[in-house]
N, CA, C and O of each residue as an XYZ file, in Angstrom:
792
protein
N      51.544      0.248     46.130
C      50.553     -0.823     46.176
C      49.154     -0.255     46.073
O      48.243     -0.624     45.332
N      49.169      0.677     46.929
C      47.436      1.458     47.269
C      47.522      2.119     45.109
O      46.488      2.266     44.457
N      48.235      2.244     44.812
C      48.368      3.364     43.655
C      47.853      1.880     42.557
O      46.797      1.893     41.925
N      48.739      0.827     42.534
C      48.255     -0.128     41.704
C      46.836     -0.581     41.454
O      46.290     -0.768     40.367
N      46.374     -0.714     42.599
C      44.918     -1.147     43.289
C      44.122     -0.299     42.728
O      43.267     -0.637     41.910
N      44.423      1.492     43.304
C      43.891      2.254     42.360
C      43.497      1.852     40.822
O      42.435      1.450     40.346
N      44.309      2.022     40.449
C      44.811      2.045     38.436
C      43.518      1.040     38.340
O      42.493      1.345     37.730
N      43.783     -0.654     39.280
C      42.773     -1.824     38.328
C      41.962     -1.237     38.870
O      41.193     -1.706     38.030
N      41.401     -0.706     39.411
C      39.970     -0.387     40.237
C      39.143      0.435     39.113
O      37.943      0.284     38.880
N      40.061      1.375     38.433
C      39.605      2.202     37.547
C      39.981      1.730     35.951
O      39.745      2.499     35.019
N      40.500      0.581     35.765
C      40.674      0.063     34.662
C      39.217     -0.798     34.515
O      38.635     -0.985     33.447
N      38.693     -1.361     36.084
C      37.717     -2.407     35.627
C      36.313     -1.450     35.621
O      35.581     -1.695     34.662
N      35.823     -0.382     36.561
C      35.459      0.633     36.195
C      34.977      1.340     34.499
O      33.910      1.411     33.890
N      36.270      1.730     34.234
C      36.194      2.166     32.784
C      35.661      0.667     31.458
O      35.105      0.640     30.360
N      36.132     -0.158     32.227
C      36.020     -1.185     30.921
C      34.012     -1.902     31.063
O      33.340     -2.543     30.255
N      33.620     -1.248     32.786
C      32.424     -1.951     32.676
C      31.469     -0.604     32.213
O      30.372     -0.662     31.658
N      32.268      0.696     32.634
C      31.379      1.455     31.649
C      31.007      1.713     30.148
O      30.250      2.458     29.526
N      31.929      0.713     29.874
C      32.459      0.934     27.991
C      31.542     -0.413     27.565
O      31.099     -0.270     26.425
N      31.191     -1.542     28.121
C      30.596     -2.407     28.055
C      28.808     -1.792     28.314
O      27.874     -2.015     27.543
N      28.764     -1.246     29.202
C      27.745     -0.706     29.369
C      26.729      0.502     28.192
O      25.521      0.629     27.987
N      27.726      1.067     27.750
C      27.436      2.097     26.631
C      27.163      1.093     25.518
O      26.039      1.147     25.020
N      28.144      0.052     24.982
C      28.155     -0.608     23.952
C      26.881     -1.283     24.303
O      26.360     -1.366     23.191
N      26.170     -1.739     25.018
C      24.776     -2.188     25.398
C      24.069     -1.410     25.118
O      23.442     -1.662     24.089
N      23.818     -0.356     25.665
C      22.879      1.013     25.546
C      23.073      1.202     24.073
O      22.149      1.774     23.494
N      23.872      0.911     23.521
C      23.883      1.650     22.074
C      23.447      0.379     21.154
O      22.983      0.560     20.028
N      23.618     -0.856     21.680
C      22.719     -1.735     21.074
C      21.143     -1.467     20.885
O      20.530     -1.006     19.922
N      20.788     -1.832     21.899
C      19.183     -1.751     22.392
C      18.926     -0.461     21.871
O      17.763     -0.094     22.041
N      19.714      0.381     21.253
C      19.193      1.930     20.597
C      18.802      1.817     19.325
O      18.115      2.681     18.782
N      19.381      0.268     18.477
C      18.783      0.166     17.744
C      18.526     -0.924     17.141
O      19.299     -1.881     17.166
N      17.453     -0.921     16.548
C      16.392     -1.958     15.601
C      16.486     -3.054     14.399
O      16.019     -2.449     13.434
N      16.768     -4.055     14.070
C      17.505     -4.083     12.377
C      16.062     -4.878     12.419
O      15.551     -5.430     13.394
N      15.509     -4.765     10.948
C      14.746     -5.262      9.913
C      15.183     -5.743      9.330
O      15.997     -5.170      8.606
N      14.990     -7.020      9.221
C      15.850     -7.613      8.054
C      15.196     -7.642      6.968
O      14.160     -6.978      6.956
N      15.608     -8.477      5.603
C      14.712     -8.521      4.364
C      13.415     -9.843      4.294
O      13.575    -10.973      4.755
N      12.790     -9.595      3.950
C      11.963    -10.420      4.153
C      10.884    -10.346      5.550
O      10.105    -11.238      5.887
N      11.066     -9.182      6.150
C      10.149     -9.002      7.282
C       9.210     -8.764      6.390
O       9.349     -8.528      5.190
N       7.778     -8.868      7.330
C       6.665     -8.012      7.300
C       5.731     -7.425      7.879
O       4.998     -7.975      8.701
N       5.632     -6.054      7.466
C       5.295     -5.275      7.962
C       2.927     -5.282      7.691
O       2.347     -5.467      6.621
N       2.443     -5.090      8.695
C       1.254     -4.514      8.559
C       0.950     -3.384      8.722
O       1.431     -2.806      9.696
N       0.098     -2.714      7.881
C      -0.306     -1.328      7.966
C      -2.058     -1.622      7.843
O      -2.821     -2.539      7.541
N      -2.109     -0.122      8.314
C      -3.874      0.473      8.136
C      -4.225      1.958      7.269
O      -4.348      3.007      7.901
N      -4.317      1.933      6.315
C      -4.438      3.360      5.095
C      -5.439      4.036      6.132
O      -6.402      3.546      6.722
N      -4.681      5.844      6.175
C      -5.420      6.494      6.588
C      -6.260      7.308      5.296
O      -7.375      7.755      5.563
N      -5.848      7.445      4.256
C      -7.012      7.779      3.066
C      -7.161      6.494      2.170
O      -6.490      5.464      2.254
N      -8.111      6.754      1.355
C      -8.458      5.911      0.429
C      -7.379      6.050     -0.762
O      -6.659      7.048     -0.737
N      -7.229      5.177     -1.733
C      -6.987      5.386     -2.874
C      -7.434      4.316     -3.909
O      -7.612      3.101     -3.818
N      -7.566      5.339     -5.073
C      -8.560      4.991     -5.645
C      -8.059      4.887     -7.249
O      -7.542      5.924     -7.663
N      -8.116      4.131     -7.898
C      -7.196      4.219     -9.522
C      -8.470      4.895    -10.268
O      -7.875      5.272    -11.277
N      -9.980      5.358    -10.491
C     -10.790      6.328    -10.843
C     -10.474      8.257    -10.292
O     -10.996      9.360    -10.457
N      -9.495      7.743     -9.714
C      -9.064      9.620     -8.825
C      -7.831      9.680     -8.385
O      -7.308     10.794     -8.419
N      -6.981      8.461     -7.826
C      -5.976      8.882     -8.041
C      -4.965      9.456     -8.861
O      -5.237      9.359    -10.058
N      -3.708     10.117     -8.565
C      -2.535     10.713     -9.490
C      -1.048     10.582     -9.331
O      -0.630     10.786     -8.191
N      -0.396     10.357    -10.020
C       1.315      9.840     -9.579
C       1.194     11.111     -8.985
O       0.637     12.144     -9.358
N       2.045     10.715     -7.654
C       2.765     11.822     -6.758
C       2.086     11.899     -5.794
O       2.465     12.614     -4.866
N       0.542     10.994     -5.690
C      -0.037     11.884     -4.538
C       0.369     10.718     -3.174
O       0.156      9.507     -3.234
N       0.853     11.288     -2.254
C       1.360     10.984     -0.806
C      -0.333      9.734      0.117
O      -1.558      9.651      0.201
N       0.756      9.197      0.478
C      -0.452      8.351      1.119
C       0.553      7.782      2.859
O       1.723      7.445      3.041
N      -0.517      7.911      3.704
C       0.253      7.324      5.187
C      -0.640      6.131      5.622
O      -1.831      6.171      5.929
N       0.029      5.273      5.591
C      -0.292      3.950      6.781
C      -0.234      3.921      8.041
O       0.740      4.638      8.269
N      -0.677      3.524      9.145
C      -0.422      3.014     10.707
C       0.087      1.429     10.721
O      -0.602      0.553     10.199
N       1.144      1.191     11.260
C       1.812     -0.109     11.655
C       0.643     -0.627     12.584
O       0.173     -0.036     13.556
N       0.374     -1.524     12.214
C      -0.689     -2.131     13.225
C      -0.029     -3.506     13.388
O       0.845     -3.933     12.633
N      -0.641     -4.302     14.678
C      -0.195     -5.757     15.320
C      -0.950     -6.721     13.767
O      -1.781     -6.491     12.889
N       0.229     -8.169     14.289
C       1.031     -8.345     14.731
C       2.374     -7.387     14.183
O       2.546     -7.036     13.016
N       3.243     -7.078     15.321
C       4.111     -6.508     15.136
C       5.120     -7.390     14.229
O       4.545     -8.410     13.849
N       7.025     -7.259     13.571
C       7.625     -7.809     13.157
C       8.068     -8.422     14.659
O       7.865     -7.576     15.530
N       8.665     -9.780     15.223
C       8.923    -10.197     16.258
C       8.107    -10.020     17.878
O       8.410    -10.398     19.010
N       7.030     -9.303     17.345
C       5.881     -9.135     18.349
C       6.911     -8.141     19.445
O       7.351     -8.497     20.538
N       7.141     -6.634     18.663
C       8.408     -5.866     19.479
C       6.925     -5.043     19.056
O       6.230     -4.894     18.051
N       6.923     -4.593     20.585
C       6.198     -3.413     21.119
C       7.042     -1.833     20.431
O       6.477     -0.755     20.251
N       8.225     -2.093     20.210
C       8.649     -0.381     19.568
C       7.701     -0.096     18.062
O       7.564      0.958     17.442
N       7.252     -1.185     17.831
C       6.459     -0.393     16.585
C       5.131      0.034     16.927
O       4.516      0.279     15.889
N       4.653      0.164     17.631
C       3.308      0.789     18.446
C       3.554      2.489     18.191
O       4.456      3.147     18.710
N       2.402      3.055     17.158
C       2.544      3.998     17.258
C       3.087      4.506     15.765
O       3.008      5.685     15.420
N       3.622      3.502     14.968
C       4.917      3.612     13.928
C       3.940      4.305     12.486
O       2.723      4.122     12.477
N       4.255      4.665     11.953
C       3.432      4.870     10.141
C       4.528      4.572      9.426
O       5.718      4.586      9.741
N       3.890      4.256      8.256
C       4.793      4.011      6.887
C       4.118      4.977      6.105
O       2.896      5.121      6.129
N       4.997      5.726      5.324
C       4.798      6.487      4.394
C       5.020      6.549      2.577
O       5.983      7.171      2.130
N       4.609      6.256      2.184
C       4.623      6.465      0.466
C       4.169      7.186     -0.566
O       3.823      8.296     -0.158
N       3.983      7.032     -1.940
C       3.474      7.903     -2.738
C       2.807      6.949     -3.705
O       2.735      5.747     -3.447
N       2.364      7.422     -4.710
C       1.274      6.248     -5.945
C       2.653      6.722     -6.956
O       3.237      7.779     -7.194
N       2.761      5.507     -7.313
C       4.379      6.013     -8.620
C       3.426      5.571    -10.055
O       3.764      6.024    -11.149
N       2.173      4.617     -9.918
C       1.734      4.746    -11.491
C       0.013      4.337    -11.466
O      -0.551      3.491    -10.771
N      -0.502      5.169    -12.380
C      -2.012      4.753    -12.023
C      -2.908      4.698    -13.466
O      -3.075      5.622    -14.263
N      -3.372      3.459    -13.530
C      -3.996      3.629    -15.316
C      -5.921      3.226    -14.746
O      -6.439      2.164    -14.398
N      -6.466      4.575    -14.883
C      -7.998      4.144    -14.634
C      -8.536      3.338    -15.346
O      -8.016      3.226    -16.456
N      -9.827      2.402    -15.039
C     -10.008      1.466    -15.989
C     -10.801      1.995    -17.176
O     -11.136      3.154    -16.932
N     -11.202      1.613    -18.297
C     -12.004      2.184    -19.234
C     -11.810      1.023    -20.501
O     -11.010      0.087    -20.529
N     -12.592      1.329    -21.293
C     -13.325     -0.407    -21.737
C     -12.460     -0.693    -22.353
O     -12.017      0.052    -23.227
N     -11.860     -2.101    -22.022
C     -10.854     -2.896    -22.449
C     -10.029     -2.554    -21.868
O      -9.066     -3.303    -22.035
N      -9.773     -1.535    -21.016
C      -8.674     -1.502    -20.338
C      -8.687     -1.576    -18.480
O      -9.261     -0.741    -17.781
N      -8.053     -2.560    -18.048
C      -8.212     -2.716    -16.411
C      -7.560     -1.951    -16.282
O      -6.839     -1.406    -17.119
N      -7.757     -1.621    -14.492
C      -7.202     -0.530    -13.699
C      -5.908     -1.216    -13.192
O      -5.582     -2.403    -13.184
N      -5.319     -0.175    -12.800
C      -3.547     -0.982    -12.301
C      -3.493      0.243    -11.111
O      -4.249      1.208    -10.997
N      -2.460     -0.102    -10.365
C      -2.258      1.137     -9.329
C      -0.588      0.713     -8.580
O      -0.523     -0.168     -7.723
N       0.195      1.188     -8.875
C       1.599      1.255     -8.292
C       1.809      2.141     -6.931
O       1.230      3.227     -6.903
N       2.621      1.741     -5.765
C       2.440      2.254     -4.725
C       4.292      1.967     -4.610
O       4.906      1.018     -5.097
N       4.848      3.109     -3.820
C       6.119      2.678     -3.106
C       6.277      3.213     -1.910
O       6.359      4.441     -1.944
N       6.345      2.766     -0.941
C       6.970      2.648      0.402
C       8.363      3.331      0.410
O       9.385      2.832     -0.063
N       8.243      4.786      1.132
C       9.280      5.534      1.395
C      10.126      4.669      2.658
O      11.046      3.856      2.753
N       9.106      5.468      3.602
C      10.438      5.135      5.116
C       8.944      4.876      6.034
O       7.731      4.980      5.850
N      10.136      4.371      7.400
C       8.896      4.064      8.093
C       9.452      4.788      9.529
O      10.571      4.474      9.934
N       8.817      5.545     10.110
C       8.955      6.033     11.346
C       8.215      5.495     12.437
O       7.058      5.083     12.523
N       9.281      5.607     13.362
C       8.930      5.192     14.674
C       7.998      6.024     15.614
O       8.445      7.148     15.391
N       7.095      6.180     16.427
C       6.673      6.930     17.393
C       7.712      7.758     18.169
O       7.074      8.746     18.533
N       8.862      7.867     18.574
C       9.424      8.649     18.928
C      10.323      9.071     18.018
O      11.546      9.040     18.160
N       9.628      9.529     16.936
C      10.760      9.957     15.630
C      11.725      9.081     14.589
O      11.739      9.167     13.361
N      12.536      8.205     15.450
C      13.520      7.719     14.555
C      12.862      7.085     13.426
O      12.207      6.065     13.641
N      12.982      7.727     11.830
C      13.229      7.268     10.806
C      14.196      6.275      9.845
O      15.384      6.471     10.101
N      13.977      5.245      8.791
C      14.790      4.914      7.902
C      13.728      4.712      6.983
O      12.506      4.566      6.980
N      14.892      4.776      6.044
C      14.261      4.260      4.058
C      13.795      2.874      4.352
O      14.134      2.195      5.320
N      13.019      2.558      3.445
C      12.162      1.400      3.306
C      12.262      0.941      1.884
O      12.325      2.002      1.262
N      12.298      0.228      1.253
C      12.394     -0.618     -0.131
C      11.329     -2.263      0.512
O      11.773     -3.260      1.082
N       9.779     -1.921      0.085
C       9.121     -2.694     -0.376
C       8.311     -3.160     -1.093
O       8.015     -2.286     -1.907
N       7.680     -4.185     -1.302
C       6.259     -4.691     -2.165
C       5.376     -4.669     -0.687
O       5.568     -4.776      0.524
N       4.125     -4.424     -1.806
C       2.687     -4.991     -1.074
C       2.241     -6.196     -1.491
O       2.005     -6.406     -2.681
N       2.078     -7.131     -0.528
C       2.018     -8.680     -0.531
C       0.689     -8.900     -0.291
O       0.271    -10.052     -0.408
N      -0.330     -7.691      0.137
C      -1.349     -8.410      0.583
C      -2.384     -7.289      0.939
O      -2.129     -6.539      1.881
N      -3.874     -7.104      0.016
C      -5.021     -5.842      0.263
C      -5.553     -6.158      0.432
O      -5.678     -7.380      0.351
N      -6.756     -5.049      1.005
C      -8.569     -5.137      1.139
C      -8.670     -4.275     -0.141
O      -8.894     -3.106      0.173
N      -8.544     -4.530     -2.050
C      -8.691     -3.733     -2.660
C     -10.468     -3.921     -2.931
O     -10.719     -5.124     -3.007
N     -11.200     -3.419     -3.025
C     -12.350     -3.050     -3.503
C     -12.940     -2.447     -4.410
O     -13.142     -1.250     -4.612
N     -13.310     -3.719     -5.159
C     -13.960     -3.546     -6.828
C     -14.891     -2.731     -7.237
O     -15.822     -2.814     -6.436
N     -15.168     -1.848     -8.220
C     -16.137     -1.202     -8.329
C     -17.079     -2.042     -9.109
O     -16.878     -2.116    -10.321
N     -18.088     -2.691     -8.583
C     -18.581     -3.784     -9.413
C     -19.527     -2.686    -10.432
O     -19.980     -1.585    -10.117
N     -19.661     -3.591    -12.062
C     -20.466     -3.477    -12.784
C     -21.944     -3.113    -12.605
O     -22.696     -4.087    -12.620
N     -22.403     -2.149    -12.472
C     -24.242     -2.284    -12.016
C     -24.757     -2.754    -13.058
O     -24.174     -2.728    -14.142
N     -26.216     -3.375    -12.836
C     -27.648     -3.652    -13.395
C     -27.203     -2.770    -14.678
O     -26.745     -3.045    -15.787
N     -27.654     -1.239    -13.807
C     -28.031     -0.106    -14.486
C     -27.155      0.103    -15.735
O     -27.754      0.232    -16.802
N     -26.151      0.140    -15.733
C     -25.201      0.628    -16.570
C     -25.243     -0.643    -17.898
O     -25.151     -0.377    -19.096
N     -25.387     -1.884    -17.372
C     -25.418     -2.672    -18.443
C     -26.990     -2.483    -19.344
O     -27.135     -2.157    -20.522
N     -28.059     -2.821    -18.299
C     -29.262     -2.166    -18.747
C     -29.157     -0.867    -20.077
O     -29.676     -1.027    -21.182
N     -28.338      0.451    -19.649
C     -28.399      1.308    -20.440
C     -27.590      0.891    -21.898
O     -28.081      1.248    -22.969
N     -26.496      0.219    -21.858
C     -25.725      0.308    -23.005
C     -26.374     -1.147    -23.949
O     -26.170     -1.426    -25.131
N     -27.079     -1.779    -23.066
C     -27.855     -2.878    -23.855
C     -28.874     -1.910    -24.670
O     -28.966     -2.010    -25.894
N     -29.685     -0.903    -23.879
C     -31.046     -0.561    -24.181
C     -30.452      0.680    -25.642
O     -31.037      1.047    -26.661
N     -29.718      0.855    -25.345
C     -28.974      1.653    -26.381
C     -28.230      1.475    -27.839
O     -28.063      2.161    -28.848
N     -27.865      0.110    -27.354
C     -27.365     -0.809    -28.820
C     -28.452     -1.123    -29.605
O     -28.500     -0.911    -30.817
N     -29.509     -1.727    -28.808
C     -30.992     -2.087    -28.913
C     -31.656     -1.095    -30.019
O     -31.983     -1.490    -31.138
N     -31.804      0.156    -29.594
C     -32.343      1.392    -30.304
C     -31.415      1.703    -31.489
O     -31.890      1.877    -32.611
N     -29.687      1.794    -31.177
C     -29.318      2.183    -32.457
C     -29.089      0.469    -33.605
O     -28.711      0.376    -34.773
N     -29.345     -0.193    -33.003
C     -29.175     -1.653    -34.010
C     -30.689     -1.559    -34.348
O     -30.990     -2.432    -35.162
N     -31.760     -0.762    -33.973
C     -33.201     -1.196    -34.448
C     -33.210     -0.196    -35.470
O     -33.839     -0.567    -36.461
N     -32.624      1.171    -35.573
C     -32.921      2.416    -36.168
C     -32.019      1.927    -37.684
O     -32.345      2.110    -38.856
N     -30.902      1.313    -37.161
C     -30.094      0.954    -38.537
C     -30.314     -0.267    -39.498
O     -29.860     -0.496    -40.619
N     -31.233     -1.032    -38.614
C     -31.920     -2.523    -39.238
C     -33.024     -1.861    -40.093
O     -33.222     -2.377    -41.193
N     -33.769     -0.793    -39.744
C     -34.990     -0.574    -40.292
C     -34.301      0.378    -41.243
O     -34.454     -0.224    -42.305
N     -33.630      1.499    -41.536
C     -33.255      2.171    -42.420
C     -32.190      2.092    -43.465
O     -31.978      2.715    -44.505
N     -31.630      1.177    -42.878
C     -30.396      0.445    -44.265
C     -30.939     -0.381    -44.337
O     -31.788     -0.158    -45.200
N     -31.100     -1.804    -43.778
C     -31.254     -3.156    -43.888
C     -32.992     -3.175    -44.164
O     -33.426     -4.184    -44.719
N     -33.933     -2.134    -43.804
C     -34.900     -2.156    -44.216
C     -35.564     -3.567    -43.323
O     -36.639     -3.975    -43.762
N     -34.918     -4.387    -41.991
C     -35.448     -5.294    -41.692
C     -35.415     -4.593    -40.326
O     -34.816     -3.539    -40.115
N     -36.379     -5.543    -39.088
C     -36.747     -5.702    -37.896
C     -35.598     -6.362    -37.115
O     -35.775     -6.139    -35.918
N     -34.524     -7.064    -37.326
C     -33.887     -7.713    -36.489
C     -32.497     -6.839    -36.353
O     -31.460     -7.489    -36.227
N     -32.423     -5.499    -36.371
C     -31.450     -4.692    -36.072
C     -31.505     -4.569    -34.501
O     -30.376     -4.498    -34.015
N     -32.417     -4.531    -33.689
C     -32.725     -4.711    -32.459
C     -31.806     -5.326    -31.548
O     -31.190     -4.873    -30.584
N     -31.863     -6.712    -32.188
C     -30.947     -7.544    -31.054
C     -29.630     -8.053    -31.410
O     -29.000     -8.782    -30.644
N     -29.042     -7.563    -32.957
C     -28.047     -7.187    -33.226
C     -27.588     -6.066    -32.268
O     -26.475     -6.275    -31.787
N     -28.195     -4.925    -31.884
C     -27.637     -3.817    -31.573
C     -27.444     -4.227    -30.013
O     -26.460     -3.709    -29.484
N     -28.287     -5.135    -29.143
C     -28.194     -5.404    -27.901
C     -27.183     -6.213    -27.508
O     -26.630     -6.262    -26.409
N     -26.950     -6.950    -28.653
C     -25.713     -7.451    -27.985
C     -24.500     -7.106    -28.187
O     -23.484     -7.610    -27.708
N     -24.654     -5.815    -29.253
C     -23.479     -5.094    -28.779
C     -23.291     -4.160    -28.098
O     -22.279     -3.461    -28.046
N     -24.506     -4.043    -27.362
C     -24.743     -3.200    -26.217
C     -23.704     -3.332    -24.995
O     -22.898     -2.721    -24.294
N     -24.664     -5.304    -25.403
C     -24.369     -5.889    -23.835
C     -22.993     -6.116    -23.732
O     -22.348     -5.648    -22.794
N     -22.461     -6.828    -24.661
C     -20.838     -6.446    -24.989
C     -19.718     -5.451    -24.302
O     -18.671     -5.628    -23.679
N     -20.688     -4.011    -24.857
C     -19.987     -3.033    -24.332
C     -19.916     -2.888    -22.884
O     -18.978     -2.374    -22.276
N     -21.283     -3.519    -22.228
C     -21.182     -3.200    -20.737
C     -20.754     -3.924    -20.045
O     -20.653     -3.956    -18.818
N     -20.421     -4.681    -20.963
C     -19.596     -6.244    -20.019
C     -17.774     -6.058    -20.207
O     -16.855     -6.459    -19.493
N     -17.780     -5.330    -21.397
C     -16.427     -5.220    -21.549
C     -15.444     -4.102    -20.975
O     -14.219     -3.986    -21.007
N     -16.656     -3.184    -20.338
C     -16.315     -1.800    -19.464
C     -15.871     -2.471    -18.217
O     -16.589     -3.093    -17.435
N     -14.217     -2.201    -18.110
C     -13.350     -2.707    -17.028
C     -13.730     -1.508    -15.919
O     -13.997     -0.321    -16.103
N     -13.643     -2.324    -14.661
C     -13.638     -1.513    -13.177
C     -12.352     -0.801    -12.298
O     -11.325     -1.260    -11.796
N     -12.788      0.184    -12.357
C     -12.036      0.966    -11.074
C     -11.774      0.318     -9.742
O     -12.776     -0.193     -9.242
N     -10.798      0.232     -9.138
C     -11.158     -0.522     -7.375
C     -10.277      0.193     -6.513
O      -9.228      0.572     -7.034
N     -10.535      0.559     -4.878
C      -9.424      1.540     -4.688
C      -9.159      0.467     -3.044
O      -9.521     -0.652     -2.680
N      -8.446      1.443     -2.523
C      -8.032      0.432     -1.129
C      -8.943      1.677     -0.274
O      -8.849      2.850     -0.637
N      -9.675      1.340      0.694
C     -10.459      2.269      1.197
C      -9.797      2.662      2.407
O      -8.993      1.885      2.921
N     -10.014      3.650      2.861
C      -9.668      4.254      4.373
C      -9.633      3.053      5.172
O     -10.407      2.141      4.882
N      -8.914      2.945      6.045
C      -8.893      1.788      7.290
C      -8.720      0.468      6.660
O      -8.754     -0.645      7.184
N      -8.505      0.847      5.298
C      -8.627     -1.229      4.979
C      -6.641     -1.616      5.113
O      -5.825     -0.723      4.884
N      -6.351     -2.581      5.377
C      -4.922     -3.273      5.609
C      -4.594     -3.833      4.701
O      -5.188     -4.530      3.879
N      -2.729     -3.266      4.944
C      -1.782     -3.398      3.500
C      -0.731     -4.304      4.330
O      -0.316     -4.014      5.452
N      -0.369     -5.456      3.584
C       0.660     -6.007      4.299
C       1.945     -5.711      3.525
O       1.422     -5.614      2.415
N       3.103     -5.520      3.324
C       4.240     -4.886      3.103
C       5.194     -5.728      3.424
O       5.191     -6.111      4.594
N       6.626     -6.431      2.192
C       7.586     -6.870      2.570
C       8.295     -6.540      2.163
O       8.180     -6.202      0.985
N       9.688     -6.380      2.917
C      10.700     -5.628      2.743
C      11.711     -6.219      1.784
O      12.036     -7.396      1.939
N      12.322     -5.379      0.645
C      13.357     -5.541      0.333
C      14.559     -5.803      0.808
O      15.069     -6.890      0.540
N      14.936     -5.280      1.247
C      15.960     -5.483      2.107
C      16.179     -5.129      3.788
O      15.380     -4.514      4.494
N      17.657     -5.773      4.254
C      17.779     -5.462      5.498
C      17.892     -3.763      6.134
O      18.578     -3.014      5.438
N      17.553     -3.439      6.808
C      17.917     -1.864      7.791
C      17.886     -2.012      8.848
O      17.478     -3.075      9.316
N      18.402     -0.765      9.789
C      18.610     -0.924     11.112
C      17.890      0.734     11.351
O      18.007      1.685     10.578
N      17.394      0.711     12.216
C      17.036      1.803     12.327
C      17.402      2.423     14.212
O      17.069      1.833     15.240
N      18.115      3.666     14.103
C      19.170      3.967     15.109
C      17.737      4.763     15.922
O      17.470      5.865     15.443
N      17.045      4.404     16.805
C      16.460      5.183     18.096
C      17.042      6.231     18.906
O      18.098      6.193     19.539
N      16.125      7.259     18.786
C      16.614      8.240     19.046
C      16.216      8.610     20.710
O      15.160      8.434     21.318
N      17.569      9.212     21.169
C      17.588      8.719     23.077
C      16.516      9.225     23.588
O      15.992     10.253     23.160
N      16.129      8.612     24.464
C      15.084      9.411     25.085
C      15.449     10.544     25.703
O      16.569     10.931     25.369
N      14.588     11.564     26.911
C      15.032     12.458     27.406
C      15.684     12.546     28.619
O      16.114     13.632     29.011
């Protein structure tokens, strides 16, 4: 009898420690599903006038968190620039980014598959100056070619407006600056396994 008593004593024992682990090993880890999103904060700039495929770039997970879960405190996302076309006249700037993995503050890593849904990108606006020069320049070579072929005075403002043309048609560079925020959504679902404490 005492021996039976034993046995359930240590059957219910074993089965609440096995319940117990299977808990602990829950709460160890994280799932993301698809369609979360993630916020970040760029710790360098990048810039489609200087950037280069390959070059590495790190984010900080900043609030609001995904489910307002305090484990991402602390977290970075990491990526690289996969395509970059500087702007130059007639041609706009483009800039491709992919999202490796995203780590946790106490280490635990997974792969990441997302888009960026949302920047602080910053235009390199057109100056005065630059239009000024390529006006003042069309100006001079439309006046030099009015008076020596055409033998007339109105080469001038022929030449300015294809000055102005040119400086209007000179597409801009824009980069995401240090500290400015990237919002990020995920491709798909992951779980990411936390690694035990000490």
């Amino acid at each position: 009898m005492n021996f039976r008593r034993s046995m359930t004593a240590l059957v219910a024992v074993v089965a609440l420690a096995g319940s117990a682990l299977t808990a602990s090993a829950q709460s160890n880890t994280l799932t993301l599903y698809q369609g979360t999103q993630l916020n970040g904060r760029l710790q360098q700039a990048i810039d489609t006038g200087t950037a280069h495929v390959g070059d590495r770039f790190v984010m900080d997970v900043v609030p609001p968190y995904p489910s307002g879960n305090p484990a991402f405190q602390g977290a970075i996302i990491a990526g690289e620039v996969t395509s970059v076309t500087p702007a130059a006249q007639g041609r706009k700037a483009s800039l491709g980014l992919q999202f490796d993995y995203l780590r946790l503050a106490d280490g635990s890593t997974v792969d990441i598959s997302a888009n960026m849904t949302s920047d602080q990108k910053n235009q390199q606006q057109k100056n005065g100056g630059h239009v000024a020069l390529t006006t003042l320049g069309g100006m001079l070579l439309g006046n030099a070619l009015g008076k020596t072929i055409f033998h007339t005075g109105g080469g001038g403002i022929v030449g300015a407006a294809g000055g102005l043309l040119y400086g209007i048609n000179k597409q801009s560079n824009f980069s995401l600056p240090t500290g400015s925020n990237v919002q990020i959504t995920l491709n798909q679902t992951v779980t990411i396994r936390r690694q035990s404490g000490p």
